[in-house]
C-alpha positions as CSV (number, residue, x, y, z in Angstrom):
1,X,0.0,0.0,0.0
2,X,3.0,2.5,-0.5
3,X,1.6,4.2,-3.3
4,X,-0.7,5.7,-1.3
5,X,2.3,7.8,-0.1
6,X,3.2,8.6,-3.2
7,X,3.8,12.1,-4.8
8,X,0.9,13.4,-7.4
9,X,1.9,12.8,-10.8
10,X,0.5,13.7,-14.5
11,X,-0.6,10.7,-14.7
12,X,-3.1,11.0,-11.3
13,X,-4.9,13.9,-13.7
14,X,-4.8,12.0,-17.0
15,X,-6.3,9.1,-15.6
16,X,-8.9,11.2,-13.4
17,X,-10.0,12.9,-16.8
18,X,-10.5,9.8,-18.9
19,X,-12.6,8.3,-15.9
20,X,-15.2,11.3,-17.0
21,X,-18.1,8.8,-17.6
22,X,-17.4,7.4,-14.7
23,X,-17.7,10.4,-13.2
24,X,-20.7,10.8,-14.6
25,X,-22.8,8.2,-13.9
26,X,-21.5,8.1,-10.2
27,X,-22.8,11.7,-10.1
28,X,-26.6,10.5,-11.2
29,X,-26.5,7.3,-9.8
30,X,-26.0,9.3,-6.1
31,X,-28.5,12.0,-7.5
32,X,-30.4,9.0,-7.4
33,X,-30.0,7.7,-3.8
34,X,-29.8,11.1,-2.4
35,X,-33.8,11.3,-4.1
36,X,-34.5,7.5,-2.9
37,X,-33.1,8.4,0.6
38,X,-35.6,11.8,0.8
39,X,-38.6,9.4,0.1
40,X,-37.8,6.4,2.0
41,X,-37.1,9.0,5.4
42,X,-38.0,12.5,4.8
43,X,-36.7,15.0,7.3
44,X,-39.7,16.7,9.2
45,X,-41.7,19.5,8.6
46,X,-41.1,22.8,9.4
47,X,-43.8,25.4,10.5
48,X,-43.4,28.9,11.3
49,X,-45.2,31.7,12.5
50,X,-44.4,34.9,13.1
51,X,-44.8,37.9,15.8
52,X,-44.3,41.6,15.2
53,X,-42.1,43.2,17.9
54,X,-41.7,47.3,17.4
55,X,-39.6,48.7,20.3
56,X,-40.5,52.3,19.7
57,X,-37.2,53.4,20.6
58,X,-38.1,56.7,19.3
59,X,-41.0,57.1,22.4
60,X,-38.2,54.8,24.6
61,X,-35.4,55.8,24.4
62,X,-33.7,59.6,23.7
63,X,-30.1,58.9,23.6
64,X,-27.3,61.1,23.4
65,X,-25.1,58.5,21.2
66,X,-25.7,55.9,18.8
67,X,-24.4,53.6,20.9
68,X,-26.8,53.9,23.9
69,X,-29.4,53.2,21.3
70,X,-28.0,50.0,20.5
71,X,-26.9,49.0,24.1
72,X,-31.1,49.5,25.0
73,X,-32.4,47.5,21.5
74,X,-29.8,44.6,22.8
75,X,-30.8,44.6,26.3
76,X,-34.5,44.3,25.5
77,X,-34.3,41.8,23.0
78,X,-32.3,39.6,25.6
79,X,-35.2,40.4,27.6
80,X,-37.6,39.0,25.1
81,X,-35.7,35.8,23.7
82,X,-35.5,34.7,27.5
83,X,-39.3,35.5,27.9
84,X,-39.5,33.6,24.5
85,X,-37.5,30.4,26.1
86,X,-39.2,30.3,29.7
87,X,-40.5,28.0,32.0
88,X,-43.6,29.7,31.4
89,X,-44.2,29.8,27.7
90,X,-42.3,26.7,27.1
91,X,-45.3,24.8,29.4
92,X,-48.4,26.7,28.0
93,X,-46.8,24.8,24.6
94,X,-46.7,21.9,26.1
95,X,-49.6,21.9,27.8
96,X,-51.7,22.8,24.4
97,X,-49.5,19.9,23.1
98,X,-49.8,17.6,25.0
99,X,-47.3,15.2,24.2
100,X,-44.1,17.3,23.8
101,X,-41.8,17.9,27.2
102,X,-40.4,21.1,28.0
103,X,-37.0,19.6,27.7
104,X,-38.2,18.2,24.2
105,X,-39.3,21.8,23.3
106,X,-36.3,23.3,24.1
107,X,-34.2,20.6,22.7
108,X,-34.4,21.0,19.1
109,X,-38.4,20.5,18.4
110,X,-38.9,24.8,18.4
111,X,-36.3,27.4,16.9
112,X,-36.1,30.9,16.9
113,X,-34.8,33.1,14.6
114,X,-34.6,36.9,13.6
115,X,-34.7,38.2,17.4
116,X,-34.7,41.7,16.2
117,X,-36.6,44.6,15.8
118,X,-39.4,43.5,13.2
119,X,-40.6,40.0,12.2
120,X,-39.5,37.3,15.0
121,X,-39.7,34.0,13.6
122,X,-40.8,30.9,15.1
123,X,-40.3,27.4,13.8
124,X,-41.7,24.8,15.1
125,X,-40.5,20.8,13.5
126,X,-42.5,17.5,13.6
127,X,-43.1,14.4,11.3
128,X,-46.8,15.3,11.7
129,X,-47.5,18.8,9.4
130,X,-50.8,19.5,11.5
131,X,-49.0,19.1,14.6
132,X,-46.2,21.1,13.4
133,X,-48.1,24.0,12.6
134,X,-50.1,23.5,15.8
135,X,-46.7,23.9,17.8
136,X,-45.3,27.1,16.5
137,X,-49.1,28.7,16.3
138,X,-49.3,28.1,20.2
139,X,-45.4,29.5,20.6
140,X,-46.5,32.7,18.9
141,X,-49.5,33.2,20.7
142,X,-48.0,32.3,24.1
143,X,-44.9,34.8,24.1
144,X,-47.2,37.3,22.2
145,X,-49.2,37.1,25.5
146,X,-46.7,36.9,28.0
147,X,-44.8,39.6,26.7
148,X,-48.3,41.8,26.2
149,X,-49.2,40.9,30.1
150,X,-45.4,42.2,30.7
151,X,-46.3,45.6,29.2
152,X,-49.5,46.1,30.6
153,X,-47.8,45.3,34.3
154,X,-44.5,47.7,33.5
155,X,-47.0,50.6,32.4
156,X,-49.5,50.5,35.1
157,X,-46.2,50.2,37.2
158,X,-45.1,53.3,35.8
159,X,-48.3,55.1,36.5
160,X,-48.1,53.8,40.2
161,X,-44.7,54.9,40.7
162,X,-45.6,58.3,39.4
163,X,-48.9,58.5,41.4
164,X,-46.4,57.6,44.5
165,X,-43.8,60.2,43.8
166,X,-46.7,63.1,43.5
167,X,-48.2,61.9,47.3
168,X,-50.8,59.6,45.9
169,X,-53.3,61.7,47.0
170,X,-52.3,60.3,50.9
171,X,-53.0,57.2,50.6
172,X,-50.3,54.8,49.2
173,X,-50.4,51.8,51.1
174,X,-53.0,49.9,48.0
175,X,-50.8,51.1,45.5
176,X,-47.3,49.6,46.9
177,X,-49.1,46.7,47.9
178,X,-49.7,46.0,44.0
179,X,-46.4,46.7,43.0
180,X,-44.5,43.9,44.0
181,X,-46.7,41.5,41.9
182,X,-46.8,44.0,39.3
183,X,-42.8,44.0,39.1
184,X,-42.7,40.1,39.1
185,X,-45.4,40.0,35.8
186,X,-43.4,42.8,34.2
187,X,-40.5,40.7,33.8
188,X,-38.8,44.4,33.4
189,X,-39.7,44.5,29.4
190,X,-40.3,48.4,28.5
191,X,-43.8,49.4,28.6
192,X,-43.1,50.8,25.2
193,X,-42.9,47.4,23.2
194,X,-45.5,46.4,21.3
195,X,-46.3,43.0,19.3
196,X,-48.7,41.4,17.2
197,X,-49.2,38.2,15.5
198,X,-49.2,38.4,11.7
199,X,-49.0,34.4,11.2
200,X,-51.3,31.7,13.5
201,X,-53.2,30.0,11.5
202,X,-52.4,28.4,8.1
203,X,-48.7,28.9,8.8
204,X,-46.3,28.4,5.8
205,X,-45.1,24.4,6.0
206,X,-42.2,22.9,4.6
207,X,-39.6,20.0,5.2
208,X,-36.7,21.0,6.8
209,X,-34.1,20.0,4.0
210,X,-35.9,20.2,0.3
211,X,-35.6,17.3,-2.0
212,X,-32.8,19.3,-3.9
213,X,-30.6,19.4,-1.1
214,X,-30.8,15.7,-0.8
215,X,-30.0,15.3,-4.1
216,X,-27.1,17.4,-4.9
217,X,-25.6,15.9,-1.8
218,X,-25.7,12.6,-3.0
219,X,-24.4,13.9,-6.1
220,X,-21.3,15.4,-4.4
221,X,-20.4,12.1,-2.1
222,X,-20.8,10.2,-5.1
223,X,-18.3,12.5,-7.5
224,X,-15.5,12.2,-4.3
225,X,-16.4,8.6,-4.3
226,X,-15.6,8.2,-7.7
227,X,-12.7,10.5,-7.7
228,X,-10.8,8.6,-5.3
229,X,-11.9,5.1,-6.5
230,X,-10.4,6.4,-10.1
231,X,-7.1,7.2,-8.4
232,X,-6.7,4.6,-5.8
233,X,-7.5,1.8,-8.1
234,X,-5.4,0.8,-11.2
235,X,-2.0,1.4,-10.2
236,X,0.7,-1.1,-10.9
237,X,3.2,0.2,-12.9
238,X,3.4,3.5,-11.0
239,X,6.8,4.6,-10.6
240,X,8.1,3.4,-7.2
């Protein structure tokens, strides 16, 4: 097996181009499995539905610098991919489910992507498209209404804090007896977020990896397959 070791020669190159039909009909016979393989066990589908989140940094927010701007948009949206991954939320899913763990939730079954200003995406994947769908609906809805129930708690916080600075008209006791609970529902999210859902029902479905994918992988495997059968095969006579 020493010409494995070998230097690369002319001929490695001459051979490896006269194997073209080789080559070639590798290349569609792994086209071929890689289409086979997607039918046989097709990768799971892939719902998603989607939440508008608008910061409002303009009513938030007057900084003196570019950067506090962005410090605030980061620390909020922390805020909101945590409220998006809580014990919370991730059980209302389940519960609606009811079949999926939290751990199963959180361990690959629901993604989220595009945590930014604008349209935050949740995926939801299962073998089952109904069920799929089903999942990231009930995602949507619960951190749209988690994180709602957070602003309503931090404005009316506000108001009470405000109320409390200007003497409450004498009587504060009721109003910092509320404030406690109201800081634990508020999750400290900015009363000035807002969100809607734009996708929960009929939610765009797809498998995770399309049927292309599949197939120019196999493709690929097959070509190196063939490449280094081509030069690994044939070779008495090689110069020592």
């Amino acid at each position: 097996m020493t010409f494995i070791f070998l230097p690369p020669s002319s001929d490695d190159l001459t051979r490896l181009f006269k194997a073209w039909r080789f080559w070639v009909v590798m290349t569609m016979l792994g086209g071929l499995l890689g289409a086979a393989l997607y039918t046989i066990a097709p990768p799971p589908y892939r719902a998603r539905g989607t939440v508008i989140v608008d910061f409002n940094i303009e009513e938030a927010w007057v900084p003196t610098q570019d950067k506090q701007a962005f410090y605030y948009l980061e620390r909020e949206v922390r805020k909101l991919i945590e409220i998006a991954w809580s014990d919370a939320v991730m059980q209302s899913v389940a519960d609606a489910d009811g079949q999926a763990t939290v751990g199963e939730l959180r361990g690959g079954k629901l993604l989220l992507s595009q945590p930014r200003e604008g349209g935050w995406v949740f995926w939801a994947e299962d073998e089952n498209p109904a069920r799929a769908q089903s999942l990231a609906s009930t995602w949507a809805q619960a951190f749209n209404a988690r994180v709602q129930d957070g602003v309503t708690a931090s404005m009316t916080l506000q108001s009470f804090q405000a109320e409390i600075q200007n003497g409450c008209g004498g009587d504060c006791a009721n109003i910092e007896a509320q404030i406690a609970s109201l800081e634990s529902r508020s999750l400290t999210v900015s009363p000035y977020i807002e969100t809607s859902i734009s996708q929960q029902a009929d939610l765009p479905l797809s498998r995770r990896v399309n049927l292309s994918a599949y197939i120019l992988t196999g493709a690929i495997a097959a070509l190196c397959l063939a490449s280094l059968f081509v030069l690994f095969t044939n070779w008495k006579g090689r110069r020592a």
